[in-house]
PDB file of the backbone (N, CA, C, O) and the ligand in Angstrom, with CONECT records:
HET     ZN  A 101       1
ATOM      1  N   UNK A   1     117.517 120.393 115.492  1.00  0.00           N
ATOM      2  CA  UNK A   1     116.560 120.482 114.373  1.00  0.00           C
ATOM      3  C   UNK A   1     117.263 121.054 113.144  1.00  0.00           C
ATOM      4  O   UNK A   1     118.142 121.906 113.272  1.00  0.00           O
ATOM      5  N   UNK A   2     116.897 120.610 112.007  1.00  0.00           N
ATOM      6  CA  UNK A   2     117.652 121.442 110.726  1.00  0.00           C
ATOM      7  C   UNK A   2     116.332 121.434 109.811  1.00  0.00           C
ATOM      8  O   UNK A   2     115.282 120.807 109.673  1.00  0.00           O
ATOM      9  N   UNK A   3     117.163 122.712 109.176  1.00  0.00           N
ATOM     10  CA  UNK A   3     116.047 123.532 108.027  1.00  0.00           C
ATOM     11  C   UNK A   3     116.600 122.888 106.771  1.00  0.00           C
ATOM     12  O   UNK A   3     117.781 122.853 106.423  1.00  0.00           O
ATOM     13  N   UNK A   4     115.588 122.405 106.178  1.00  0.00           N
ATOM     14  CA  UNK A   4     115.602 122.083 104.728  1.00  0.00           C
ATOM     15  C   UNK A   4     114.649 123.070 104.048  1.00  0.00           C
ATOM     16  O   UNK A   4     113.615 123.591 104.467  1.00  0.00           O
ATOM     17  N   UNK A   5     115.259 123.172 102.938  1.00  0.00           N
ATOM     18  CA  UNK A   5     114.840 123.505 101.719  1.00  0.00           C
ATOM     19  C   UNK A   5     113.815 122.864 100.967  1.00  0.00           C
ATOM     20  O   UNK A   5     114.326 121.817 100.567  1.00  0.00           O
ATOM     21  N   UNK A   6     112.439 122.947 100.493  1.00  0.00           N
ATOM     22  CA  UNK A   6     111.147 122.759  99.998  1.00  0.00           C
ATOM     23  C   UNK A   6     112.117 122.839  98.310  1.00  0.00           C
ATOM     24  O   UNK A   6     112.724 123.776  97.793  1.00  0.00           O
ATOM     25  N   UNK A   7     111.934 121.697  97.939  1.00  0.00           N
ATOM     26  CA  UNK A   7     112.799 120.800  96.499  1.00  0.00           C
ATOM     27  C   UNK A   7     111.269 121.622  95.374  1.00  0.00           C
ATOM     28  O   UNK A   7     111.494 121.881  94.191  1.00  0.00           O
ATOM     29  N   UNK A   8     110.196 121.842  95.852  1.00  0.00           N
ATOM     30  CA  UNK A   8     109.126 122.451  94.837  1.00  0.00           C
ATOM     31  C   UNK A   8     109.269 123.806  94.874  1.00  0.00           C
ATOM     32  O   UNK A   8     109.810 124.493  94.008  1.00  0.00           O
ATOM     33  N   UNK A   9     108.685 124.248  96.080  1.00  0.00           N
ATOM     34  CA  UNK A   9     108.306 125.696  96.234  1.00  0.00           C
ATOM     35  C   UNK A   9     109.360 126.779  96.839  1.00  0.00           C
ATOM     36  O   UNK A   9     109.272 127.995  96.665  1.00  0.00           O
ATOM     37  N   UNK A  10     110.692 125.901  97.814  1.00  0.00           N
ATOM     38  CA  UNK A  10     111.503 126.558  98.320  1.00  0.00           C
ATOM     39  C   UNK A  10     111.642 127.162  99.681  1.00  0.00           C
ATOM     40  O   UNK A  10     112.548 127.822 100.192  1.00  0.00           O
ATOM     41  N   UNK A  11     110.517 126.758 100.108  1.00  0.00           N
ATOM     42  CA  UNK A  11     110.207 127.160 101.341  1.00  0.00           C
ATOM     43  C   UNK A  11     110.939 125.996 102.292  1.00  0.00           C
ATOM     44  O   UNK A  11     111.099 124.787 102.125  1.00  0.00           O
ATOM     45  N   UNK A  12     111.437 127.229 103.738  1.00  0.00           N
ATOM     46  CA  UNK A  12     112.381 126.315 104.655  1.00  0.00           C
ATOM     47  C   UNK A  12     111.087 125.841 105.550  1.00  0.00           C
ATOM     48  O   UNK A  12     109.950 126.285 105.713  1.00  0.00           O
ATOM     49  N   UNK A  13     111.998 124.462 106.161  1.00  0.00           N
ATOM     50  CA  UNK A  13     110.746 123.947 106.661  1.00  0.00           C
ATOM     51  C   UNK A  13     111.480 122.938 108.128  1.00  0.00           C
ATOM     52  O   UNK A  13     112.592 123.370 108.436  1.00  0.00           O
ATOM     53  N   UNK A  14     111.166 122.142 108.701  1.00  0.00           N
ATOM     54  CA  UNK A  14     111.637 121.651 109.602  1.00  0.00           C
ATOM     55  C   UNK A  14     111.307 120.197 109.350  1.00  0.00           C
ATOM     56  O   UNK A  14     110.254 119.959 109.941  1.00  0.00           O
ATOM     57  N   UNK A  15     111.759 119.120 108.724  1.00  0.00           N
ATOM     58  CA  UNK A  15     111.497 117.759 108.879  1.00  0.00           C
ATOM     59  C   UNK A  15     112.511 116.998 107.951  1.00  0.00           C
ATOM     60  O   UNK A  15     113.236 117.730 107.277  1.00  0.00           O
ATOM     61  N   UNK A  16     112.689 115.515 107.799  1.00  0.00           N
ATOM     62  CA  UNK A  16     113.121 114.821 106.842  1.00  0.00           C
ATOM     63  C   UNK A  16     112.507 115.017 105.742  1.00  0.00           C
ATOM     64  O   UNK A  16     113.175 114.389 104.920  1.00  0.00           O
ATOM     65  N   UNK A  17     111.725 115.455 105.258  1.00  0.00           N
ATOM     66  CA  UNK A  17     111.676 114.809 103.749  1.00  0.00           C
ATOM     67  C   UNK A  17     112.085 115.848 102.377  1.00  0.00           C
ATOM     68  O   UNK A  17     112.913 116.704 102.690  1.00  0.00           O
ATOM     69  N   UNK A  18     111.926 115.866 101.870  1.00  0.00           N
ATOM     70  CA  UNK A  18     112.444 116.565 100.513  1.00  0.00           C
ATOM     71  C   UNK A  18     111.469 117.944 100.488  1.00  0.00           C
ATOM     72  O   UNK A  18     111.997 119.031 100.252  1.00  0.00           O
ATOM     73  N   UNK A  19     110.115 117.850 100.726  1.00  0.00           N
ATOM     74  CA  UNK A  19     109.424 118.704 100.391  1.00  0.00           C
ATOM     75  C   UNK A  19     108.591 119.482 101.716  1.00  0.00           C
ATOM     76  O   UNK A  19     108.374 118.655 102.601  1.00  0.00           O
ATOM     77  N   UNK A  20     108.185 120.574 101.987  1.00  0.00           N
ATOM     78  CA  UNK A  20     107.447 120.924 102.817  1.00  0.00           C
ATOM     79  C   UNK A  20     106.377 120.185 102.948  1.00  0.00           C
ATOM     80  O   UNK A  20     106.111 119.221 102.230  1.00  0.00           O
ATOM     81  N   UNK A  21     105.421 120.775 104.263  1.00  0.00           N
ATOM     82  CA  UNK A  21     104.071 119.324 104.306  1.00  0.00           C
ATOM     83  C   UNK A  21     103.157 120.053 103.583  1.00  0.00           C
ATOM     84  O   UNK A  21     102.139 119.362 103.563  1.00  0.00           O
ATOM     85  N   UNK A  22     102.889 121.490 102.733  1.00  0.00           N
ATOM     86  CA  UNK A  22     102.321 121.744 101.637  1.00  0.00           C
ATOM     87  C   UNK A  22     102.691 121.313 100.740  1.00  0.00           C
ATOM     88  O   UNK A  22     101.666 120.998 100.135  1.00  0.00           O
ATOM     89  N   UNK A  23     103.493 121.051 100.171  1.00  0.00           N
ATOM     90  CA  UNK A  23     104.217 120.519  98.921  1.00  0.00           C
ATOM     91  C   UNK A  23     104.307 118.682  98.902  1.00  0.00           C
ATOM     92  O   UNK A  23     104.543 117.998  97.906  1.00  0.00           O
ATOM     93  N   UNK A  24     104.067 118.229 100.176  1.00  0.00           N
ATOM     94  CA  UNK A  24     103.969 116.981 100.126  1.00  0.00           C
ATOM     95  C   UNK A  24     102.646 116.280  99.979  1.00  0.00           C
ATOM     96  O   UNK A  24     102.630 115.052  99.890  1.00  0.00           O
ATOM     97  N   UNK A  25     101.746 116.851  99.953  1.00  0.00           N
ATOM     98  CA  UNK A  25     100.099 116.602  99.568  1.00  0.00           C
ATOM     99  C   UNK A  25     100.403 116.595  97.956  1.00  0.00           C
ATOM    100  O   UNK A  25     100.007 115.649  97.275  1.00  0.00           O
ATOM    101  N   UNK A  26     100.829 117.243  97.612  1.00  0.00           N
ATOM    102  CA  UNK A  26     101.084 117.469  95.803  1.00  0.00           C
ATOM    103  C   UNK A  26     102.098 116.537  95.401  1.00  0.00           C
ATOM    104  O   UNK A  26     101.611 115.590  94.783  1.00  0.00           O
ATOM    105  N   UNK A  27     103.247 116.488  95.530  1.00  0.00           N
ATOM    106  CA  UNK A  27     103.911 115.290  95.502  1.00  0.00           C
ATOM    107  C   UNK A  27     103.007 114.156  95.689  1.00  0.00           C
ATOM    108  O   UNK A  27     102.511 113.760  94.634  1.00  0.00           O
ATOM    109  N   UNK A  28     102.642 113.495  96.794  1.00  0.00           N
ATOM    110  CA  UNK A  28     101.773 112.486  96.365  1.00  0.00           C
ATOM    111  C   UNK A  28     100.698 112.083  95.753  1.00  0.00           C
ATOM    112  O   UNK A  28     100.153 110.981  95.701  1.00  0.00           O
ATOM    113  N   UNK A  29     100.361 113.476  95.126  1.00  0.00           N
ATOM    114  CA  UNK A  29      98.980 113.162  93.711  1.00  0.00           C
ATOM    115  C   UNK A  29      99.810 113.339  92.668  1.00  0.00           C
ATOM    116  O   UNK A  29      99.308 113.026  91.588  1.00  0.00           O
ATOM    117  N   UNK A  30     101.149 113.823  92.628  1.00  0.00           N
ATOM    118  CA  UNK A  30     101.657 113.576  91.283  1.00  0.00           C
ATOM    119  C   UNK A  30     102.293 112.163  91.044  1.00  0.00           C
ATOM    120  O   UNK A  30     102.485 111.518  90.014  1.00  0.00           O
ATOM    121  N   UNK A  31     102.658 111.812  92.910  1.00  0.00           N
ATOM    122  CA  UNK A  31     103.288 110.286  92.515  1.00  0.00           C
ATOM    123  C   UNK A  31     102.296 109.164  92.135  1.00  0.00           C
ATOM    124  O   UNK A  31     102.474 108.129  91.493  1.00  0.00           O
ATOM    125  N   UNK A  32     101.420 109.578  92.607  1.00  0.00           N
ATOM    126  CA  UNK A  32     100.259 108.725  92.484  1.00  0.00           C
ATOM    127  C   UNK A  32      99.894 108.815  90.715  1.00  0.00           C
ATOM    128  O   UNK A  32      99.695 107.806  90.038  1.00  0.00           O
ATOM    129  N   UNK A  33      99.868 109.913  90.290  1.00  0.00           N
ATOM    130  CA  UNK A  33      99.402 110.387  88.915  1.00  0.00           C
ATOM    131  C   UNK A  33     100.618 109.652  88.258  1.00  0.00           C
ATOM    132  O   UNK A  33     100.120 108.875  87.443  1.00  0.00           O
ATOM    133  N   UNK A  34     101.829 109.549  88.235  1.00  0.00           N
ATOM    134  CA  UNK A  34     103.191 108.990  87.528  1.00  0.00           C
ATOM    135  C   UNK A  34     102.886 107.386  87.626  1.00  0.00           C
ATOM    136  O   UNK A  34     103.162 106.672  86.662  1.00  0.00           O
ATOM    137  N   UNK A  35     102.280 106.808  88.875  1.00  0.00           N
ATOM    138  CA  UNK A  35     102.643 105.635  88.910  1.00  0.00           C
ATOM    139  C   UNK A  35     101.551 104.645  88.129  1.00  0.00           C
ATOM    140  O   UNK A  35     101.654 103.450  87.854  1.00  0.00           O
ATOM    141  N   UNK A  36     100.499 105.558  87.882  1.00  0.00           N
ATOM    142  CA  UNK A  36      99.157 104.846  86.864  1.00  0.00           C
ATOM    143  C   UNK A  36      99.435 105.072  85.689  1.00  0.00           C
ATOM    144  O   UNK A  36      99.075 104.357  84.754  1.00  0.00           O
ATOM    145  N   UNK A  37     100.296 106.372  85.566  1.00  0.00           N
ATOM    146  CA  UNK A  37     100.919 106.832  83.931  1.00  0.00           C
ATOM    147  C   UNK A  37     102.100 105.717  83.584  1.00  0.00           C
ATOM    148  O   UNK A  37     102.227 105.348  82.417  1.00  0.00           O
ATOM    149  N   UNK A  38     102.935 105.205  84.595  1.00  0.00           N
ATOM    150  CA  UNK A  38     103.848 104.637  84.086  1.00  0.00           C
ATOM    151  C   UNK A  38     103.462 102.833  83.716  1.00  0.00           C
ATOM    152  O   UNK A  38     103.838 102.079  82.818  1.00  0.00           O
ATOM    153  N   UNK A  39     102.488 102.649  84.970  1.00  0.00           N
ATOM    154  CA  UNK A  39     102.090 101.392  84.652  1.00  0.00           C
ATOM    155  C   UNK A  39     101.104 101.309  83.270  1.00  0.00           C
ATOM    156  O   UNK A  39     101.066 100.219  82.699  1.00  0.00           O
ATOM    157  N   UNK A  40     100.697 101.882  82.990  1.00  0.00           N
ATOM    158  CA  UNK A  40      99.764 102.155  81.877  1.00  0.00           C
ATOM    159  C   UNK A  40     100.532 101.752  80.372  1.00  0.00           C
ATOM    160  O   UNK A  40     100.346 100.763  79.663  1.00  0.00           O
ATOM    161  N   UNK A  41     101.385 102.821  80.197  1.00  0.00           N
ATOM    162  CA  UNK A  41     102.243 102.757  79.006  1.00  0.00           C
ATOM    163  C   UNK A  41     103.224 101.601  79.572  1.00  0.00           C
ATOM    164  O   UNK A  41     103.858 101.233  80.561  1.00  0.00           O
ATOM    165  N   UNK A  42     102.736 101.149  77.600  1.00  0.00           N
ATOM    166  CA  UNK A  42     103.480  99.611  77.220  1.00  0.00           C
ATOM    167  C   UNK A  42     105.243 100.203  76.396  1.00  0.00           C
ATOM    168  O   UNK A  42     106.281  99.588  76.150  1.00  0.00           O
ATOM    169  N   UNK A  43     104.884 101.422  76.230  1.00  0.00           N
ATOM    170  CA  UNK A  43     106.267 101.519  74.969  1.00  0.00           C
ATOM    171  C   UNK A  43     106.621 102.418  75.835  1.00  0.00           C
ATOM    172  O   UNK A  43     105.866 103.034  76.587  1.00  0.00           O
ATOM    173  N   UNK A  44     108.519 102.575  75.695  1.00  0.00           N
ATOM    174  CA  UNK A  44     108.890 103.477  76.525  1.00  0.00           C
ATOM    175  C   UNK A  44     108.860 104.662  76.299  1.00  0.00           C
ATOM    176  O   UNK A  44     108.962 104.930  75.102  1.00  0.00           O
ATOM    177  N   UNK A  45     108.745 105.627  77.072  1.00  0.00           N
ATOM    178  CA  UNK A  45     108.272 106.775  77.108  1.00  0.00           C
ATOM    179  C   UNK A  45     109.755 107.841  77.469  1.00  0.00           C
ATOM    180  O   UNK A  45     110.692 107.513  78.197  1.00  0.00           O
ATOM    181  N   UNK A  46     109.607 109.131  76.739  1.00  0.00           N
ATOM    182  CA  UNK A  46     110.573 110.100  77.445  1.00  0.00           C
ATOM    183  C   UNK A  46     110.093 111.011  78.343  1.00  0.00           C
ATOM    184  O   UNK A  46     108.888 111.236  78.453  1.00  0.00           O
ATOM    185  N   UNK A  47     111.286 111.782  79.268  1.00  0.00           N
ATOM    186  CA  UNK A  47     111.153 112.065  80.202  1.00  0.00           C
ATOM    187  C   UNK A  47     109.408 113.476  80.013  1.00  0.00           C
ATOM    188  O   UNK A  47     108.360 113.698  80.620  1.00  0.00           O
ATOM    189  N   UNK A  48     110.245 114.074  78.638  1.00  0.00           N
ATOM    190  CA  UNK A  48     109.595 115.322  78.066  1.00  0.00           C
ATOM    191  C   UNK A  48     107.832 115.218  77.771  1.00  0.00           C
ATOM    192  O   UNK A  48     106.945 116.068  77.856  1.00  0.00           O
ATOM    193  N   UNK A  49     107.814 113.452  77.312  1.00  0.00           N
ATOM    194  CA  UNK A  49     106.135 112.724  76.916  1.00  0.00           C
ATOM    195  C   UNK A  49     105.400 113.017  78.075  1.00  0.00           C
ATOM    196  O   UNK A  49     104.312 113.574  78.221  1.00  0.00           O
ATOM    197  N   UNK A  50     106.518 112.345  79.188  1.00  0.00           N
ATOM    198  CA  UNK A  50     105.337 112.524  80.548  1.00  0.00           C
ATOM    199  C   UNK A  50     105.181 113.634  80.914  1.00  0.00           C
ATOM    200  O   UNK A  50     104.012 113.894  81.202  1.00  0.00           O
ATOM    201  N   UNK A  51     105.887 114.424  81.030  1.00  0.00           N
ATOM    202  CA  UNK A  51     105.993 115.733  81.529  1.00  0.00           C
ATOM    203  C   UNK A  51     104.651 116.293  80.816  1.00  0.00           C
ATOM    204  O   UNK A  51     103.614 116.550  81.427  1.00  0.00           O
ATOM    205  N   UNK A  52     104.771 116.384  79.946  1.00  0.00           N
ATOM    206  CA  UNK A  52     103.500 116.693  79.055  1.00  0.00           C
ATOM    207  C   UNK A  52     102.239 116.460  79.611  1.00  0.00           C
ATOM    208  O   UNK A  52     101.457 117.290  80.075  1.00  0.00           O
ATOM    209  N   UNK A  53     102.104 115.087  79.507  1.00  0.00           N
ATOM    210  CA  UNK A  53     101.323 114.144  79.725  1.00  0.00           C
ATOM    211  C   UNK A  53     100.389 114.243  81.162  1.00  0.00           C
ATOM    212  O   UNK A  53      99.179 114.187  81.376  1.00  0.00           O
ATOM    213  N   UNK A  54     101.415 114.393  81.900  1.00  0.00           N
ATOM    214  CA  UNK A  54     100.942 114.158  83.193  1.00  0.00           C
ATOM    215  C   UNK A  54     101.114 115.547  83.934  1.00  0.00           C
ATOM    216  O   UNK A  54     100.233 115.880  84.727  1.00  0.00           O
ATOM    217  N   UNK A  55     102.320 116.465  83.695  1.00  0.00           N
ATOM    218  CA  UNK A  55     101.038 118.098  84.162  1.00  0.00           C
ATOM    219  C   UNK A  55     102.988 118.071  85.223  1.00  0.00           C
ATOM    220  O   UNK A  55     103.376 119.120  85.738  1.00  0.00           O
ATOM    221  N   UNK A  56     103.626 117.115  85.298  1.00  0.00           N
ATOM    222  CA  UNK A  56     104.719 117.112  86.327  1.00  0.00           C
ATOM    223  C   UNK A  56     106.037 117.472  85.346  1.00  0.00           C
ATOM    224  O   UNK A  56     106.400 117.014  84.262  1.00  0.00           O
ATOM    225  N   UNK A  57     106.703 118.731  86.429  1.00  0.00           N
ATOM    226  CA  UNK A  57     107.614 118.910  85.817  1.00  0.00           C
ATOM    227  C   UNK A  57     108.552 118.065  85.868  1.00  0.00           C
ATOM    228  O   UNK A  57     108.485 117.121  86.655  1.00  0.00           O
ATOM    229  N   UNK A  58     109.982 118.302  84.745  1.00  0.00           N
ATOM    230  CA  UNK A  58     110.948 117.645  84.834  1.00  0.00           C
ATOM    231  C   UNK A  58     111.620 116.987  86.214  1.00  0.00           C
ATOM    232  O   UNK A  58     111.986 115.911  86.686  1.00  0.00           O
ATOM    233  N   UNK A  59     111.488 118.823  86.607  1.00  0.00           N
ATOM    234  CA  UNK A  59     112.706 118.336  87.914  1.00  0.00           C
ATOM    235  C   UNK A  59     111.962 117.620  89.040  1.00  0.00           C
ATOM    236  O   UNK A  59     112.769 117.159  89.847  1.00  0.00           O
ATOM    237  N   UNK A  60     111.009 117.436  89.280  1.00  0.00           N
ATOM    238  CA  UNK A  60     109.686 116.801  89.571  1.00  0.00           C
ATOM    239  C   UNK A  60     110.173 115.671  89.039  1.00  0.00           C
ATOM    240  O   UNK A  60     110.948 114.997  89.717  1.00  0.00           O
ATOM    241  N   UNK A  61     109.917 115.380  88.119  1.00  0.00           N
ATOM    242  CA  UNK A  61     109.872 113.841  87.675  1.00  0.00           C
ATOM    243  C   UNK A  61     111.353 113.226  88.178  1.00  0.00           C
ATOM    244  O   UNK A  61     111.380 112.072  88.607  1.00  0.00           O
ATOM    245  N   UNK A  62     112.418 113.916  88.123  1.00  0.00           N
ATOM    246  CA  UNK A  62     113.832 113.347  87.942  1.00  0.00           C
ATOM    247  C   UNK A  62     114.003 112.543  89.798  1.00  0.00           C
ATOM    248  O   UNK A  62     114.656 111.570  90.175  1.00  0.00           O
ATOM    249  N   UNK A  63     112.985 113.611  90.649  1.00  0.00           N
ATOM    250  CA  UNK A  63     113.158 113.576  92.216  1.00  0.00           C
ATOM    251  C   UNK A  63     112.650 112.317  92.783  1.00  0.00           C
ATOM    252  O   UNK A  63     113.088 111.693  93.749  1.00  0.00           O
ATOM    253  N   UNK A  64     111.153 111.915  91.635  1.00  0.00           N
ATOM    254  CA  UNK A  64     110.103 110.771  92.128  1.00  0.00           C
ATOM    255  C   UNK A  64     111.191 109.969  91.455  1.00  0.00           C
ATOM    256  O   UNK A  64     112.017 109.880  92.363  1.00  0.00           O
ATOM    257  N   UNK A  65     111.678 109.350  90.445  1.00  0.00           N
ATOM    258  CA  UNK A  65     112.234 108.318  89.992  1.00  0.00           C
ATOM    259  C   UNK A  65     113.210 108.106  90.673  1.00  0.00           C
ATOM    260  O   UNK A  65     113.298 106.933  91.037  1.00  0.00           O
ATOM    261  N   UNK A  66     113.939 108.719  90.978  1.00  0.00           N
ATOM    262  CA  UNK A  66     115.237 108.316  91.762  1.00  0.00           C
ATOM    263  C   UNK A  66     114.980 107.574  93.446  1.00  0.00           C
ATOM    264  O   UNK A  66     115.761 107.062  94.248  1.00  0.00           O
ATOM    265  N   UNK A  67     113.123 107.891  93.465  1.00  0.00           N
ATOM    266  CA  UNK A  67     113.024 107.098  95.002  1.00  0.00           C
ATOM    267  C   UNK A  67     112.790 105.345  94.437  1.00  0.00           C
ATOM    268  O   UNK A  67     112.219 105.012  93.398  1.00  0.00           O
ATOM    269  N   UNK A  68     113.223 104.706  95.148  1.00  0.00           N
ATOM    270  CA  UNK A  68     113.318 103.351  95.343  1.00  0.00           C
ATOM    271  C   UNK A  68     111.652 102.730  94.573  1.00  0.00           C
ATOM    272  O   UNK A  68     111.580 101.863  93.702  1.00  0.00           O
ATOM    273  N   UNK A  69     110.488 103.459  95.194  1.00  0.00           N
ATOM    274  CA  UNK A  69     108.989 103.128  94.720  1.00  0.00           C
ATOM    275  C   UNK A  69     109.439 103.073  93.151  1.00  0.00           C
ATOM    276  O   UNK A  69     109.357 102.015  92.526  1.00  0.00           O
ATOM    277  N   UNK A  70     109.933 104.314  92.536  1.00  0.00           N
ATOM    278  CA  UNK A  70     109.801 103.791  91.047  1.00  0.00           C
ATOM    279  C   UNK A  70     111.086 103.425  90.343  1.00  0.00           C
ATOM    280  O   UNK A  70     111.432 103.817  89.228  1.00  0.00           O
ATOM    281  N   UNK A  71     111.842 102.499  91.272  1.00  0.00           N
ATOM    282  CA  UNK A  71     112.795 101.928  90.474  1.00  0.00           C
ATOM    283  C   UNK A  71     112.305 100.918  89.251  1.00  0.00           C
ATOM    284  O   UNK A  71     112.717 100.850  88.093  1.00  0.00           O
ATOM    285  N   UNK A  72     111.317 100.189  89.904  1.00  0.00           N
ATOM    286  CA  UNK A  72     111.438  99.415  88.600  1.00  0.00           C
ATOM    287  C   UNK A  72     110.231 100.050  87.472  1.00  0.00           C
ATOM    288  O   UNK A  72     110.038  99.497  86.390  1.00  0.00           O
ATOM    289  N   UNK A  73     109.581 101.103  87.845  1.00  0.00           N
ATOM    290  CA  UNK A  73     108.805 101.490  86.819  1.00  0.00           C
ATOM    291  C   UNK A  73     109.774 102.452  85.569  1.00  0.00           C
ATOM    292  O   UNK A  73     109.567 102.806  84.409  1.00  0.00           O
ATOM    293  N   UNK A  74     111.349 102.672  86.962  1.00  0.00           N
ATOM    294  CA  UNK A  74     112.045 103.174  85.829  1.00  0.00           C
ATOM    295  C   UNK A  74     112.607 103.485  84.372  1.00  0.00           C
ATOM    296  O   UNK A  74     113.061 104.365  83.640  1.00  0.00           O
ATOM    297  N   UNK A  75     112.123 101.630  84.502  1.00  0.00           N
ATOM    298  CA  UNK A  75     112.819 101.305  83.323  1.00  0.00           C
ATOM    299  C   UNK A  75     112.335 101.369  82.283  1.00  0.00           C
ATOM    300  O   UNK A  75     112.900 100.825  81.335  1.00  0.00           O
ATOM    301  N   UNK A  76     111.124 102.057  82.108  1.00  0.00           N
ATOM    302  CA  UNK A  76     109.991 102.242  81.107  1.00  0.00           C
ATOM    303  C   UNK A  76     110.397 103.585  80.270  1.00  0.00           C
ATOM    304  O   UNK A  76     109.871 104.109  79.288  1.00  0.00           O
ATOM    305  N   UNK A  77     111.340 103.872  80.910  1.00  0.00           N
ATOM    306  CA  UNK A  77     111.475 105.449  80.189  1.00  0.00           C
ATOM    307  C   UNK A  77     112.735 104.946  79.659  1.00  0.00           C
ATOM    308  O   UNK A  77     113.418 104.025  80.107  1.00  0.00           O
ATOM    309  N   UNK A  78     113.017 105.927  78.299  1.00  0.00           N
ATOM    310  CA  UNK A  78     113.452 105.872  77.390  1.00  0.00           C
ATOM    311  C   UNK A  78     114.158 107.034  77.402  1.00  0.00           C
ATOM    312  O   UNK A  78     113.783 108.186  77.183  1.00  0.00           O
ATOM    313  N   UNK A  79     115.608 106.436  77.784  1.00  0.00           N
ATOM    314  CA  UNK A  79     116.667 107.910  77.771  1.00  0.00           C
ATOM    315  C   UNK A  79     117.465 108.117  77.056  1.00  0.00           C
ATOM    316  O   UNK A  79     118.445 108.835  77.252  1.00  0.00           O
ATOM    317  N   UNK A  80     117.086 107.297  75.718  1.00  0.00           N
ATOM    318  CA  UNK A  80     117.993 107.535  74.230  1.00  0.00           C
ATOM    319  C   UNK A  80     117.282 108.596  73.924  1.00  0.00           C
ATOM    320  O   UNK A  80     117.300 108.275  72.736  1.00  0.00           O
ATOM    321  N   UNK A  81     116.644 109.614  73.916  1.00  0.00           N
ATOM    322  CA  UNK A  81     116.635 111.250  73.472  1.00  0.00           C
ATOM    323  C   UNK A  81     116.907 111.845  74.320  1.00  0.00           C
ATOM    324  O   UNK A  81     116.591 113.031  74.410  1.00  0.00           O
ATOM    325  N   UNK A  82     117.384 111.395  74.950  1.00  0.00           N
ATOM    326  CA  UNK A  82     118.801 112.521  76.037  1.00  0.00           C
ATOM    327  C   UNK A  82     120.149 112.342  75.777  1.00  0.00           C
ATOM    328  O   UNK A  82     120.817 111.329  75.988  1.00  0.00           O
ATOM    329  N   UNK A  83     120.657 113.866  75.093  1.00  0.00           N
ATOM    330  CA  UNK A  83     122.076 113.517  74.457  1.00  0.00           C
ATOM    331  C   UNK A  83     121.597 113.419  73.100  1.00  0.00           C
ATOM    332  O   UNK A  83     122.532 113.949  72.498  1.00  0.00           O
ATOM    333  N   UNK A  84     120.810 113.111  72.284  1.00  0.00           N
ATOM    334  CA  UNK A  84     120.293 112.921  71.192  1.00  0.00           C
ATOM    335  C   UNK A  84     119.998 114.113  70.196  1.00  0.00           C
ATOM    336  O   UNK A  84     120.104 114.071  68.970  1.00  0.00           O
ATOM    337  N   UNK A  85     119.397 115.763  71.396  1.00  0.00           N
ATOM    338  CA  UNK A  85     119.597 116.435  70.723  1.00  0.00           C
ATOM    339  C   UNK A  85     120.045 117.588  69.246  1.00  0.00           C
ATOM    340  O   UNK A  85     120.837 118.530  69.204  1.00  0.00           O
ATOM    341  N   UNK A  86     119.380 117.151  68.456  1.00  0.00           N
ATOM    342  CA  UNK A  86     120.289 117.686  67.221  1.00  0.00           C
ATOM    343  C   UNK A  86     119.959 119.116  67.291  1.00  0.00           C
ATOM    344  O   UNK A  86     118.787 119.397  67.538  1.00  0.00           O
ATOM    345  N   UNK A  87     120.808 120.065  67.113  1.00  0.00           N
ATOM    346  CA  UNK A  87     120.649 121.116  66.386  1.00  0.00           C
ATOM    347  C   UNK A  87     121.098 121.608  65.226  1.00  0.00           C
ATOM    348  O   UNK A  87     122.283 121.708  64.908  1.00  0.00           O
ATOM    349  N   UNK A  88     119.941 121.989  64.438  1.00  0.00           N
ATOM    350  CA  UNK A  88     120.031 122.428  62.742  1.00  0.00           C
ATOM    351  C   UNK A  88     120.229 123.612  62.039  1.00  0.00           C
ATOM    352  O   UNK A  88     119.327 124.373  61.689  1.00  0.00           O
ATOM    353  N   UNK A  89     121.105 123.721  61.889  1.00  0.00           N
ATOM    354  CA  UNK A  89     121.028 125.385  61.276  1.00  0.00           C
ATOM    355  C   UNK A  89     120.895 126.001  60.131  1.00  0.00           C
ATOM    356  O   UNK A  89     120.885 127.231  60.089  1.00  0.00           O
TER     357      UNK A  89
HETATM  358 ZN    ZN A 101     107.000 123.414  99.352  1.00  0.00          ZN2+
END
């Protein structure tokens, strides 16, 4: 058996998946919440809009996209304001 690490809350846990089975009830109302947000919007969106938008953090968001389900909703986001950064002084 091996202990993983809970990717939300941090808590060790005993199974395959990324998240504890508290943390995996929430994960799937946020994936669920991302995947009506992403199908929804026509113009691409940044990572920071949804985040907003939809209540899910970054590192949250970076974990759901990288699964296979939202590859192709991927492509809706808009990662020309990453790196884009200006700072003004
Ligand atoms: Zn957890």
């Amino acid at each position: 058996m091996q202990l993983n690490q809970c990717s939300r809350c941090g808590a060790f846990f005993v199974s395959e998946n990324h998240v504890c089975p508290n943390c995996e009830i929430k994960d799937q109302k946020d994936m669920a919440k991302l995947k009506t947000y992403l199908t929804e919007s026509d113009n691409p969106i940044s990572l920071e809009e949804i985040s907003c938008n939809t209540g899910i953090s970054i590192k949250n968001l970076d974990r759901f996209l990288a699964t296979d389900d939202f590859q192709p909703l991927s492509k809706k986001i808009s990662l020309t304001d990453k790196g884009n950064i200006s700072i003004s002084l």
